[in-house]
C-alpha positions in Angstrom: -21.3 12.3 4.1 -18.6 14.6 5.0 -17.2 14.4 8.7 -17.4 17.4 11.0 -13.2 17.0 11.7 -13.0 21.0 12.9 -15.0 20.0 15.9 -12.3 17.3 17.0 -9.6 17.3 19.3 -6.9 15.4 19.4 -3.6 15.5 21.8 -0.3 14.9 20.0 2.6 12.8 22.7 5.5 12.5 20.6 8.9 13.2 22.5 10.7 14.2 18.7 10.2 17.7 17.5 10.3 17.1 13.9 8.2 13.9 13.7 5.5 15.7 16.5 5.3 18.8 13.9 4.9 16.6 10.9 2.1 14.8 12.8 0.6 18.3 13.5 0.7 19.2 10.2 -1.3 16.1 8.8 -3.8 16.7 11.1 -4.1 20.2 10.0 -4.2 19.3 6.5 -7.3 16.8 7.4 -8.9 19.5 8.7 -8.7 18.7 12.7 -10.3 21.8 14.7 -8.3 22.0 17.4 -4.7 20.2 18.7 -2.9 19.5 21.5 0.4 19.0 21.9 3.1 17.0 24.9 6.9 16.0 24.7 6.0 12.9 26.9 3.6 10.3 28.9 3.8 12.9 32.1 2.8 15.9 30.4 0.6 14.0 28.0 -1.5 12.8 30.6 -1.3 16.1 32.2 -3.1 17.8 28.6 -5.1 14.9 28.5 -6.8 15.8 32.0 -7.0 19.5 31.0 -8.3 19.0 27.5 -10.3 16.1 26.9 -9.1 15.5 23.8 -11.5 12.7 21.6 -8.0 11.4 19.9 -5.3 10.2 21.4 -2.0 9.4 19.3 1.3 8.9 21.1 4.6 7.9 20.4 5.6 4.3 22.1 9.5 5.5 23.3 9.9 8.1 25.1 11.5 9.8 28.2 10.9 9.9 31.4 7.4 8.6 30.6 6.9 6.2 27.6 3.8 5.9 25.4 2.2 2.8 27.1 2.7 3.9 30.6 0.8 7.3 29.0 -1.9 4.7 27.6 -2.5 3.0 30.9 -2.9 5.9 33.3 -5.6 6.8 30.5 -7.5 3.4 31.0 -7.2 2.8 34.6 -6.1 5.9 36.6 -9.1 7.0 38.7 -8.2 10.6 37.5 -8.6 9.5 33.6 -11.4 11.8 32.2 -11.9 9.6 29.4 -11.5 5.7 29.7 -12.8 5.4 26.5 -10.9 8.1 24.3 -9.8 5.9 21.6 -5.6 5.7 21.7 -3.4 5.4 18.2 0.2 4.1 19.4 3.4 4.7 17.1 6.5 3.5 16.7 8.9 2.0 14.4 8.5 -1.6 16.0 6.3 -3.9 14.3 7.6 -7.6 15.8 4.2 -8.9 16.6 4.5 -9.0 20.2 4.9 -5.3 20.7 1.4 -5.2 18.5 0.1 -8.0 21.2 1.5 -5.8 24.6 0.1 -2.4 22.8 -3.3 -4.4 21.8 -3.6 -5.7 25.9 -2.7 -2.5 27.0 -6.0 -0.9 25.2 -5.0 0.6 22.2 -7.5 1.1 20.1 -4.9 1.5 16.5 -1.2 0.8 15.5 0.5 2.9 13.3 4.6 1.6 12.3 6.9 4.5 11.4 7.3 5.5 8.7 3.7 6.1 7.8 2.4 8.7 5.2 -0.3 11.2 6.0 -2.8 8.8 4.3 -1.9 5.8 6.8 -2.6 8.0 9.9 -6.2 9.5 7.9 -7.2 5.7 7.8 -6.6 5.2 11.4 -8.4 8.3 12.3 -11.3 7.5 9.6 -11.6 3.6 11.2 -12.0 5.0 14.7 -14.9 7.4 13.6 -16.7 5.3 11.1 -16.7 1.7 13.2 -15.9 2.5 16.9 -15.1 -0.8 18.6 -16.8 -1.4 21.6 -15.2 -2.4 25.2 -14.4 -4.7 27.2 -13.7 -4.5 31.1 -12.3 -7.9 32.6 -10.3 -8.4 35.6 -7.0 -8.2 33.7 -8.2 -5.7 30.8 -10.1 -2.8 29.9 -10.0 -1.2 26.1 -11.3 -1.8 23.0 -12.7 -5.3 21.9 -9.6 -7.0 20.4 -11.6 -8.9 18.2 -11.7 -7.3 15.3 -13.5 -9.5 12.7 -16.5 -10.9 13.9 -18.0 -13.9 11.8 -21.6 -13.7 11.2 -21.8 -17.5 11.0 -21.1 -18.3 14.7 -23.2 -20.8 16.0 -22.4 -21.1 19.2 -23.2 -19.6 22.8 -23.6 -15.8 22.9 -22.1 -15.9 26.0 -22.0 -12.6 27.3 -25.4 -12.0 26.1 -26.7 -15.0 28.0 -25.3 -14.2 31.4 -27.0 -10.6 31.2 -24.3 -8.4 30.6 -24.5 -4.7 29.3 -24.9 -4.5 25.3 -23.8 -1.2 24.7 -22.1 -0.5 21.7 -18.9 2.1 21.6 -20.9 4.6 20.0 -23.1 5.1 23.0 -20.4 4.4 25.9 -19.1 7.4 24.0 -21.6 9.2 24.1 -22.2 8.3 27.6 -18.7 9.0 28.3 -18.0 12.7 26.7 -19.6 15.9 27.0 -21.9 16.5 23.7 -20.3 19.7 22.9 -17.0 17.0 21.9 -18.5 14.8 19.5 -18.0 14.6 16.4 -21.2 15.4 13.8 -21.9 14.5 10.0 -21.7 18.0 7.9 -25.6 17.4 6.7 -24.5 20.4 4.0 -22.4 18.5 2.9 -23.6 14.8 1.7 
């Protein structure tokens, strides 16, 4: 099955000229119908609003308005569009705690500079083919940090047992976006 990529839009924050083009021009190459660009968190946020982009990928480091300050006005600003657009962070620090901060700040992947055009296809590629559902708690709201599940748990499905929602990321998506922004399977095409 091929995926429908000319119907998605994705906003580019990168404060760097050369690496923001470079980033443009992958997502050309894949095929991405339409792109949007910032130099920073402020005017990111400010494209995000006007464009409702279903991709998010933003540098980490920038100036006046960093990456993750970008990432949580998207998740918990009451003028956030999309809660639930997924988020791809990047940045040439990989020390495990910075994953840890990014991951509890709601991104949904990690990409470490460098990366190749391939690297940033998988990312885009996981988020369409197994969204991750979320989570809201009182001190976070993003995608479901657990990313392995085992299917030999036998303990207390907790959060099935105490009645909350089971929706899955597809349909708080779904539920979340206009349909004339998804996504579709190319049926011609399989």
């Amino acid at each position: 099955m091929a995926l429908r990529l000319d119907r998605i839009n994705v906003l580019v924050v990168e404060d760097l000229k050369p690496m923001r083009d470079l980033i443009v021009g992958a997502l050309e190459a894949f095929g991405i119908g339409h792109i949007v660009t910032a130099n920073d968190g402020e005017s990111g946020f400010t494209q995000f609003i006007k464009h409702t982009p279903d991709i998010v990928i933003t540098d980490w480091m920038m100036e006046p308005v960093d990456g993750l300050e970008l990432i949580q006005r998207i998740r918990k600003s009451p003028m956030s569009i999309n809660r639930l657009v997924p988020i791809i962070l990047i940045t040439g620090y990989s020390a495990m705690s910075r994953v840890t901060r990014a991951r509890d700040l709601g991104v949904t992947e990690f990409l470490t500079k460098p990366f190749t055009a391939d690297d940033l296809a998988k990312r885009i590629t996981h988020i369409i083919n197994k969204p991750r559902d979320f989570v809201e708690a009182p001190n976070f709201f993003g995608p479901d940090r657990r990313r392995r599940k085992p299917d030999d748990y036998a303990g207390p499905r907790r959060r099935e047992a105490e009645g909350a929602p089971t929706q899955t990321a597809a349909e708080q998506r779904r539920a979340a976006r206009p349909p004339s922004k998804n996504w579709e399977i190319d049926k011609d095409n399989e």
